[in-house]
C-alpha positions as CSV (number, residue, x, y, z in Angstrom):
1,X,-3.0,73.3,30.1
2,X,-5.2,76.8,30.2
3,X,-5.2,78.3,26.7
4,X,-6.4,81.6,25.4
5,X,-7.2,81.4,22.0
6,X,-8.0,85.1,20.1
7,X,-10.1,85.2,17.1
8,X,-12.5,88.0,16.0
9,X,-15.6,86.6,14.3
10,X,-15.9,82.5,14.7
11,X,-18.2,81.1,12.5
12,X,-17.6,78.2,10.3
13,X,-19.4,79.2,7.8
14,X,-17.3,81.9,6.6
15,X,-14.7,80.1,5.8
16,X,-11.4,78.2,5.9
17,X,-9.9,80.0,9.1
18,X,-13.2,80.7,10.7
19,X,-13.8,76.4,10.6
20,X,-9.9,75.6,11.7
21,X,-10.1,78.2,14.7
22,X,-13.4,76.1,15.5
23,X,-12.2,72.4,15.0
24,X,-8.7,73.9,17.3
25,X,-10.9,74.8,20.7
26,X,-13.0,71.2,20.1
27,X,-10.3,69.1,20.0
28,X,-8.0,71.1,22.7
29,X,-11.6,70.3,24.8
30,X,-11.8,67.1,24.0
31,X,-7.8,66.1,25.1
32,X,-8.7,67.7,28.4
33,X,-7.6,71.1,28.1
34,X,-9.1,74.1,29.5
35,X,-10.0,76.9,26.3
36,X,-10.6,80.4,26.8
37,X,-11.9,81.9,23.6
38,X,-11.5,85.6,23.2
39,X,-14.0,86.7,20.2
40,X,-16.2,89.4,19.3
41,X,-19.0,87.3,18.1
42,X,-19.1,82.8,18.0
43,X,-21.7,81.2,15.9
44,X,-24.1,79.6,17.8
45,X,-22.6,75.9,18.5
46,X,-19.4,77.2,16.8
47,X,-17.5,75.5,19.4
48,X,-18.5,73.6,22.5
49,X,-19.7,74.2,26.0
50,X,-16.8,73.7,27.6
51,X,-14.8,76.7,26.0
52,X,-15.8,79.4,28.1
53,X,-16.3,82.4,25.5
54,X,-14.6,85.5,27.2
55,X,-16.4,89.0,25.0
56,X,-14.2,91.4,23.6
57,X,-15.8,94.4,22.0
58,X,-14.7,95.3,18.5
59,X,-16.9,98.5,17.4
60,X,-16.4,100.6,15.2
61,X,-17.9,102.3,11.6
62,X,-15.6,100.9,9.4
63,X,-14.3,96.9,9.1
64,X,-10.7,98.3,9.7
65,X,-11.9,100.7,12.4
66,X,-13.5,97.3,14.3
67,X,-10.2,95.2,13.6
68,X,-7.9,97.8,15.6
69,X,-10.6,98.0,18.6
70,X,-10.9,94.8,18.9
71,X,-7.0,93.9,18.6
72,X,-6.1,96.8,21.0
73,X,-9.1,95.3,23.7
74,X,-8.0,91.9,23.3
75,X,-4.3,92.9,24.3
76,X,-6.0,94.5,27.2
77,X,-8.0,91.5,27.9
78,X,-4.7,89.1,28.0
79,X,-2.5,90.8,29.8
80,X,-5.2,91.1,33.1
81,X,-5.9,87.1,32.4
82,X,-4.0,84.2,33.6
83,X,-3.2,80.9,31.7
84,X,-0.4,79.0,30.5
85,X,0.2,80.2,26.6
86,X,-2.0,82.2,24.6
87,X,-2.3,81.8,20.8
88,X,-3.5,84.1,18.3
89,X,-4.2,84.2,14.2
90,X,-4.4,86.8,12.0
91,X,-5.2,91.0,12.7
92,X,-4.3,90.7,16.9
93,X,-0.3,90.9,18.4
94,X,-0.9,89.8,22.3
95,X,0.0,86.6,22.0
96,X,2.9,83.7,23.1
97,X,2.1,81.8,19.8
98,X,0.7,83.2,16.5
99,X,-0.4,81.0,13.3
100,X,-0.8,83.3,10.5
101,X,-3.6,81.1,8.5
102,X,-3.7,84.0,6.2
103,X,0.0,83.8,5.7
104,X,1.4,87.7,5.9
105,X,-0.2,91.1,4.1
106,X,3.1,91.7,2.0
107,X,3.2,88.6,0.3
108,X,-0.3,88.4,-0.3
109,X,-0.2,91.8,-1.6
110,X,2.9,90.5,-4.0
111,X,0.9,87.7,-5.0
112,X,-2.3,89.4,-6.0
113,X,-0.4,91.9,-7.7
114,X,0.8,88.9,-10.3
115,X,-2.8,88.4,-11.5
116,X,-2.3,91.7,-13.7
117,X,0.5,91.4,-16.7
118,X,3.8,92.9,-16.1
119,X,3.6,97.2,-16.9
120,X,1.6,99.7,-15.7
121,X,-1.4,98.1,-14.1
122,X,0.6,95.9,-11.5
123,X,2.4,99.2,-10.5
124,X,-1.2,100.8,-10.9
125,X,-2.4,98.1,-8.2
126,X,0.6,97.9,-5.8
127,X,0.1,101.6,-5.6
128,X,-3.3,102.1,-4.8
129,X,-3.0,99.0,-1.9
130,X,0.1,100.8,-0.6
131,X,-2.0,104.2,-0.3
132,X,-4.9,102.2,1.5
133,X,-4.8,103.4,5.2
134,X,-5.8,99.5,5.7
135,X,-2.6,98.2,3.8
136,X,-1.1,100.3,6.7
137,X,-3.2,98.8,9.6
138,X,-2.2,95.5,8.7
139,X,1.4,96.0,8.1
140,X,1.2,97.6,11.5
141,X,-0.1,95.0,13.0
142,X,2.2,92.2,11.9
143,X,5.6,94.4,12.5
144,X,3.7,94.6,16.3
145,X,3.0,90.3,15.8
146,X,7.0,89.6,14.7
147,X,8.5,92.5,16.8
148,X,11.4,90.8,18.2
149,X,10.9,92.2,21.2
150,X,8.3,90.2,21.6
151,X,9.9,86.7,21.1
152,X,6.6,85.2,19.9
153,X,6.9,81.5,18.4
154,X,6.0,81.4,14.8
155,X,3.5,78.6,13.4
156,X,4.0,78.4,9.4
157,X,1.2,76.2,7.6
158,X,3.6,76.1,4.8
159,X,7.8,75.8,4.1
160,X,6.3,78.7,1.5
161,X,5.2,80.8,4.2
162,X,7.6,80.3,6.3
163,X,9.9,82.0,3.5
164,X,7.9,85.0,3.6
165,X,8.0,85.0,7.4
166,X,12.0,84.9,6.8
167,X,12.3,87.6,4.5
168,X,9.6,90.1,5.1
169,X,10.0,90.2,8.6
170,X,13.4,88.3,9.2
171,X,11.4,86.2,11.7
172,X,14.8,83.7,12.9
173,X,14.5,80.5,11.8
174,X,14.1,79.0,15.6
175,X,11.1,80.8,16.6
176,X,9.4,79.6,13.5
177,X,7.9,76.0,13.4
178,X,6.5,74.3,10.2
179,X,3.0,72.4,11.3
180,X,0.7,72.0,8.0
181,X,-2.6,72.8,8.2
182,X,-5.1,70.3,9.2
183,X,-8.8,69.0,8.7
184,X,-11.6,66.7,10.4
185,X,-12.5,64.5,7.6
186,X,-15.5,63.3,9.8
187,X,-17.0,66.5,8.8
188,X,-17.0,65.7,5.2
189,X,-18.8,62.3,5.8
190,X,-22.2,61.8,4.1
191,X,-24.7,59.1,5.0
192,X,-25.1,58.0,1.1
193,X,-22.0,59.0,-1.2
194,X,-23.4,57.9,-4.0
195,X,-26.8,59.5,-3.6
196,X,-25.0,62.7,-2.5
197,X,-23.0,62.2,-6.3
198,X,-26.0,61.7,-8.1
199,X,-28.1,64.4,-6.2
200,X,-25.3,67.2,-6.8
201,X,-25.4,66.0,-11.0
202,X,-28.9,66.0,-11.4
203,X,-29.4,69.6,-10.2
204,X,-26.9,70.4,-12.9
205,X,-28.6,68.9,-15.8
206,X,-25.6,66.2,-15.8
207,X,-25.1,62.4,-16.1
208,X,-23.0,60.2,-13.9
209,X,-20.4,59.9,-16.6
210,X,-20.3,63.5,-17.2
211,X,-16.4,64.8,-15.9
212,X,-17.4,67.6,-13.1
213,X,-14.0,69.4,-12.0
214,X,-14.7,71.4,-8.5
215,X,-13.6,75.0,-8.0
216,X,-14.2,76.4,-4.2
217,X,-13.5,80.0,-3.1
218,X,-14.5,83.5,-2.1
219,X,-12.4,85.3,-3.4
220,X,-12.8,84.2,-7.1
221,X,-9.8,86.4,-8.9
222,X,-7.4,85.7,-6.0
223,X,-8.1,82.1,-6.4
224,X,-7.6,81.9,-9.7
225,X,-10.9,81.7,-11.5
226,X,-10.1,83.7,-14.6
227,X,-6.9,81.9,-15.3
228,X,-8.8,78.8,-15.3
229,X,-11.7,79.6,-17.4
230,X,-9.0,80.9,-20.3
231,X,-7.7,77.7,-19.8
232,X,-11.0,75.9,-20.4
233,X,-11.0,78.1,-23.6
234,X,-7.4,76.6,-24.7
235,X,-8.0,73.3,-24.3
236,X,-11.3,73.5,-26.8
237,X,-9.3,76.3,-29.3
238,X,-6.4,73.5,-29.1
239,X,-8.4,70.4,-29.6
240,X,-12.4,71.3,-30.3
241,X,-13.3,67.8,-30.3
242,X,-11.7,67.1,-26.7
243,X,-14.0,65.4,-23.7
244,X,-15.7,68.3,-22.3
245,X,-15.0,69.5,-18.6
246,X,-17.8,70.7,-16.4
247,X,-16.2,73.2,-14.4
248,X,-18.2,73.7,-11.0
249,X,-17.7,77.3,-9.4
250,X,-19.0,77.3,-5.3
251,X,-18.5,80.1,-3.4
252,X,-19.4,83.6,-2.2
253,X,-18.0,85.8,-5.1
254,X,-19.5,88.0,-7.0
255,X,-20.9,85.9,-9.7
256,X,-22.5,88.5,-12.3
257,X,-18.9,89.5,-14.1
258,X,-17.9,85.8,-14.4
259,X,-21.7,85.1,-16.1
260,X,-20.8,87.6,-18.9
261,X,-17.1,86.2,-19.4
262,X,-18.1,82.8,-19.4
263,X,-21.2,83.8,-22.3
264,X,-18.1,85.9,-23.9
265,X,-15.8,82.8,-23.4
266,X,-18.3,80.4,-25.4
267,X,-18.4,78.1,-22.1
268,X,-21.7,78.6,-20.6
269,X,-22.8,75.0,-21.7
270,X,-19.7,73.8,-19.2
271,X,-19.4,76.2,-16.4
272,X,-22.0,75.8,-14.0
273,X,-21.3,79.3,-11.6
274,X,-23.5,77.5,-8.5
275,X,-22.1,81.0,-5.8
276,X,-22.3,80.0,-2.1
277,X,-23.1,76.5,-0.4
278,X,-23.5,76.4,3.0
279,X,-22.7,72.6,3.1
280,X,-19.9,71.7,0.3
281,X,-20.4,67.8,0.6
282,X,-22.8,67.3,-1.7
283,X,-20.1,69.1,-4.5
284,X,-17.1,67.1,-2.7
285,X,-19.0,63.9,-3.5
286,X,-20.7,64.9,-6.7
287,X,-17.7,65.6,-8.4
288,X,-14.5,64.0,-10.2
289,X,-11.7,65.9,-9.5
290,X,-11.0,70.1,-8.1
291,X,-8.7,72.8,-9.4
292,X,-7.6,75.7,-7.4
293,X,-5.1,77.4,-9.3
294,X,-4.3,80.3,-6.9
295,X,-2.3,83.0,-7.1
296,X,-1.6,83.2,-3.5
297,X,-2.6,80.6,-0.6
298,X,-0.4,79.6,1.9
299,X,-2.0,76.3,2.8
300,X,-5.4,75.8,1.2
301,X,-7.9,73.9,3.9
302,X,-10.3,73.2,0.9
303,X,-7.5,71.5,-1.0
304,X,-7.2,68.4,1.7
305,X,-10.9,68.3,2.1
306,X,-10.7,67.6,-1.9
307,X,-8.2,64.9,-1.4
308,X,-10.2,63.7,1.4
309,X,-13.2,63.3,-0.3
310,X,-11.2,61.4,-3.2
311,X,-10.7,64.0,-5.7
312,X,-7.6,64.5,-7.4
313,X,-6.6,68.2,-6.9
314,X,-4.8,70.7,-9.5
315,X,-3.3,74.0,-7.8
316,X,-0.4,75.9,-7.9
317,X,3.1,76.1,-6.5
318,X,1.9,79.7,-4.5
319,X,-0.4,77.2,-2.8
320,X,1.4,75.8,0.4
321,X,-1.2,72.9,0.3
322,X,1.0,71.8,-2.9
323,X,3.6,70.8,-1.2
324,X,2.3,67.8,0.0
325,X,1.0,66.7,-3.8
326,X,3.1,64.8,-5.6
327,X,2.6,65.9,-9.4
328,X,0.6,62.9,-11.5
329,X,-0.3,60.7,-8.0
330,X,-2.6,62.7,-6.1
331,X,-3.0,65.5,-8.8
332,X,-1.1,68.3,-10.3
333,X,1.0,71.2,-9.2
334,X,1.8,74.1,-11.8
335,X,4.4,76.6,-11.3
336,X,2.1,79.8,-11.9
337,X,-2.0,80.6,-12.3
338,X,-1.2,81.6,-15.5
339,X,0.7,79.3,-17.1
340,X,-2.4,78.4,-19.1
341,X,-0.6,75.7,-21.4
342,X,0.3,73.7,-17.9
343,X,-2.9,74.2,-16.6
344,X,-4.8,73.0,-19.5
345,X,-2.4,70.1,-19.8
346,X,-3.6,68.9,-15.9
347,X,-7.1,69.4,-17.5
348,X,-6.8,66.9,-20.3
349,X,-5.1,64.4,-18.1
350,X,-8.0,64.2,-15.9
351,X,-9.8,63.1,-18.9
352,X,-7.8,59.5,-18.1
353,X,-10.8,57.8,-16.3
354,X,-8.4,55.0,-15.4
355,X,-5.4,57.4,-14.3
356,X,-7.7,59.4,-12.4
357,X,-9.4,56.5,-10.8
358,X,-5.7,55.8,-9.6
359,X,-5.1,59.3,-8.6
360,X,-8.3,59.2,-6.8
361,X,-7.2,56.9,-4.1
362,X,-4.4,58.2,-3.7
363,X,-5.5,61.3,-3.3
364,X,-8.2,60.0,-0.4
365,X,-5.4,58.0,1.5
366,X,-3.1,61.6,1.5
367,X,-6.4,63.6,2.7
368,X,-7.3,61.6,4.9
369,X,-3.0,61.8,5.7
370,X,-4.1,65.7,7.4
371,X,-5.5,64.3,9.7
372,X,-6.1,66.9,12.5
373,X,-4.8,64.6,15.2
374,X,-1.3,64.4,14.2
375,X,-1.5,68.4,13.5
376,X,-2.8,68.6,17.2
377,X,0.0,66.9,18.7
378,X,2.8,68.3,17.2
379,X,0.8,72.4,18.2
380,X,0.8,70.7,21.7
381,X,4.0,69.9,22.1
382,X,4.5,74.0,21.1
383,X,2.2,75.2,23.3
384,X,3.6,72.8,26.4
385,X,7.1,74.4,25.3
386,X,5.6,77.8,25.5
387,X,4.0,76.8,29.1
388,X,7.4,75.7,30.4
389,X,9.3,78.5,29.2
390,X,6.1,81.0,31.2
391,X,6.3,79.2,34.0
392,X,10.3,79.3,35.1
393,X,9.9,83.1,34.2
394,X,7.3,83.9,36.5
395,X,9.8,81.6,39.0
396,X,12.7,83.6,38.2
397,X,10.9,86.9,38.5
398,X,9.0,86.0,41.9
399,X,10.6,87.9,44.6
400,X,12.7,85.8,47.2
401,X,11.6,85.8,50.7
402,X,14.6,86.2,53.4
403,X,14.7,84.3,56.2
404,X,14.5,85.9,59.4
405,X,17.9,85.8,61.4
406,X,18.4,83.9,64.4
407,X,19.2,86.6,67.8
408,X,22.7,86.6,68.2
C-alpha cells in the first residue's frame, strides 16, 4: 500500500507519540509498504530512508498559531497527493484514519481538572482553559477530525478512550476500532543489564538491595507526581519504621517546585528528582518496580516499556494502559490519583521481594505481550479496509465511456 502519514514535529526524543509515529513508518517500511511522511520538522534518523519526507510548513509566532498553519497546509497537501489511505494523530483533520494517541481535549481537560479538590478552584481551572483561545483551536479541530461528514475510521488505544470518543463526539461505535498501543522492546535492550542496574544505583548513592520505584513523565502534575509523593508521606506517618522506597522522578518537568515540596515533605533522603534522560534504559534496568498514578492517560507507552523491562507497574484506572494489568500479577491498578490510602497500599506491597519477584516476570512476559507486530497487523488490516473502500469509490465515480454506435 501507499500511505500518508501526518505528524508535526517527529522526534523521538520528545516523547511517547513522537517515538510511536516513528517506530509506525519503520515498520510499515520494513513489511514492504510505501510511507509518505508529512512533517514540519523529522529528527535526523527519526525514521528511515525509505520514507520519503514530503515538508509542510507550520509558521507562525505562537505554538497554536504554527499548529493551525500547519494543519490547514497539510489538508492542502493531501488532497493534491495520491495514495491509498492517509492516517493522521493528533492537531490535523485530512485524514481516512485518525489515532488520537493524545486521546481527545475534553476529556483531558475533565481529567486535569480532578487534580484540584472539588469547590472553587476546579471551576476556577475549567474556566480559565475554556476562555483559552487554544482550548478553542483544539476543540475545533477535533469537531473538524469526528465531523461525520467526514466518515473517518476511529483508532482508540484504549476501551477508556473509546468512551470518550462515544460520548464527546458521539463517534458510532463502527467507525471506531479498539487497537492498544504498542512498543519495540528491542529498543529497551541493553548489552549488560546488570551493569546498566548497578550503574543507574551507584549514581544515586544506592545499593543493590536498596527498593528504587520509577516515575517517568513530562508533565509531572498531570501524571500524578504530587499525589504520589503525599502518598510516600502516608506510608512513613502510618508506619515510620516501614522499608523505605526510593522514588525515582525522570523527565522534563519543572523540577524546582517539587525540590521544595519534597524538603517540605521530609523525603528528600528518598526522592531522587533526576529531570530529563535522553536514554531511559539505564532507569528501566536500574530499578525495581514504576508507578504512574495519572490523572489522565489514555494508553501510557512508558507503562509497557516498564513491564517490558520487568518492572511491576502501579497506575490508575484513567490510564488506558491499565487495562491490560491484572491487579496483584503484573502490578496494581487504583481507581483514582488520589486515593492515597490505595496507592500507598500498592507501595507497601512492593516491599514483598518474593511477590514482586513473581510479579516481575509476569510483568516482562505481558510487556513483551505489546509487541508492536501484532499491533501492526491488526492497523493493517484497517488501513487495507480503508484502501478498498477508496478504491471502488474512485471506480464508481470514474466517468463511463459510451461506445460508439454501429451506422445503421
Amino acid at each position: 500500500m501507499h500511505l500518508a502519514i501526518t505528524f508535526q514535529r517527529v522526534d523521538p526524543s520528545k516523547g511517547g507519540a513522537e517515538t510511536y509515529v516513528a517506530d509506525l513508518c519503520r515498520r510499515l517500511v520494513e513489511r514492504g509498504h510505501r510511507v509518505d511522511l508529512y512533517t514540519a520538522s523529522c529528527a535526523d534518523g527519526a525514521v528511515p530512508p525509505e520514507v520519503r519526507i514530503v515538508p509542510v510548513a507550520a509558521h507562525g509566532p505562537t505554538r497554536w498559531a504554527r499548529m493551525l498553519r500547519f494543519a490547514r497546509n497539510s489538508e492542502t497537501a493531501l488532497q493534491q497527493a495520491t495514495f491509498d489511505c492517509s492516517v493522521g494523530f493528533i492537531n490535523t483533520w485530512h485524514h481516512d484514519v485518525i489515532i488520537p494517541q493524545g486521546g481527545i481535549h475534553p476529556a483531558s481537560l475533565d481529567h486535569n481538572a480532578r487534580r484540584f479538590p472539588e469547590g472553587w478552584r476546579r471551576i476556577l481551572y475549567r474556566l480559565s482553559k475554556r476562555a483559552n483561545p487554544k482550548d478553542w483551536l483544539y476543540r475545533s479541530i477535533e469537531r473538524r477530525q469526528y465531523d461525520p461528514q467526514r466518515s473517518a475510521r476511529v483508532v482508540a488505544v484504549s476501551r477508556f478512550v473509546q468512551g470518550h470518543l462515544e460520548r464527546q463526539y458521539h463517534v458510532p461505535a463502527d467507525r471506531i476500532r479498539v487497537i492498544p498501543n504498542a512498543i519495540d522492546a528491542s529498543r529497551l535492550q541493553v548489552d549488560n543489564p546488570q551493569a546498566a542496574r548497578t550503574a543507574f544505583r551507584s549514581r544515586l548513592g544506592l545499593a543493590d538491595d536498596a527498593l528504587i520505584a520509577l516515575f517517568v513523565a513530562h508533565n509531572f502534575r498531570l501524571k500524578g507526581l504530587d499525589p504520589l509523593l503525599d502518598a510516600l508521606r502516608l506510608r512513613l506517618d502510618r508506619q515510620p519504621s516501614a522499608r523505605p522506597v526510593h522514588l525515582a522522578v525522570c523527565g522534563g518537568g519543572k523540577l524546582a517546585p517539587y525540590r521544595r515540596k519534597v524538603a517540605s515533605m521530609g523525603l528528600q533522603h528518598t526522592v531522587h528528582l533526576i529531570g530529563f534522560e535522553r536514554d531511559i534504559r539505564e532507569a528501566f534496568h536500574g530499578s525495581d518496580a514504576f508507578v504512574l498514578p495519572s490523572y489522565y492517560d489514555p494508553c501510557s507507552l512508558v507503562v509497557f516499556e516498564a513491564l517490558a523491562c520487568g518492572l511491576p507497574v502501579i497506575t490508575t484506572a484513567t490510564n488506558g494502559a491499565g487495562e491490560v494489568i491484572t491487579p496483584g500479577v503484573e502490578g496494581f491498578v487504583i481507581p483514582r490519583a488520589d486515593d492515597l490510602p490505595t496507592l500507598a497500599d500498592s507501595l507497601d506491597a512492593l516491599c514483598d521481594d518474593d511477590h514482586r519477584r513473581t510479579m516481575a516476570r509476569e510483568a516482562t512476559r505481558l510487556g513483551q505481550a505489546q509487541s508492536f507486530d501484532v499491533h501492526l497487523n491488526r492497523l493493517i488490516a484497517l488501513f487495507e479496509d480503508v484502501a478498498a473502500e477508496r478504491s471502488t469509490a474512485r471506480a464508481t465515480q470514474r466517468p463511463t465511456r459510451l461506445r460508439p454506435t454501429a451506422a445503421a
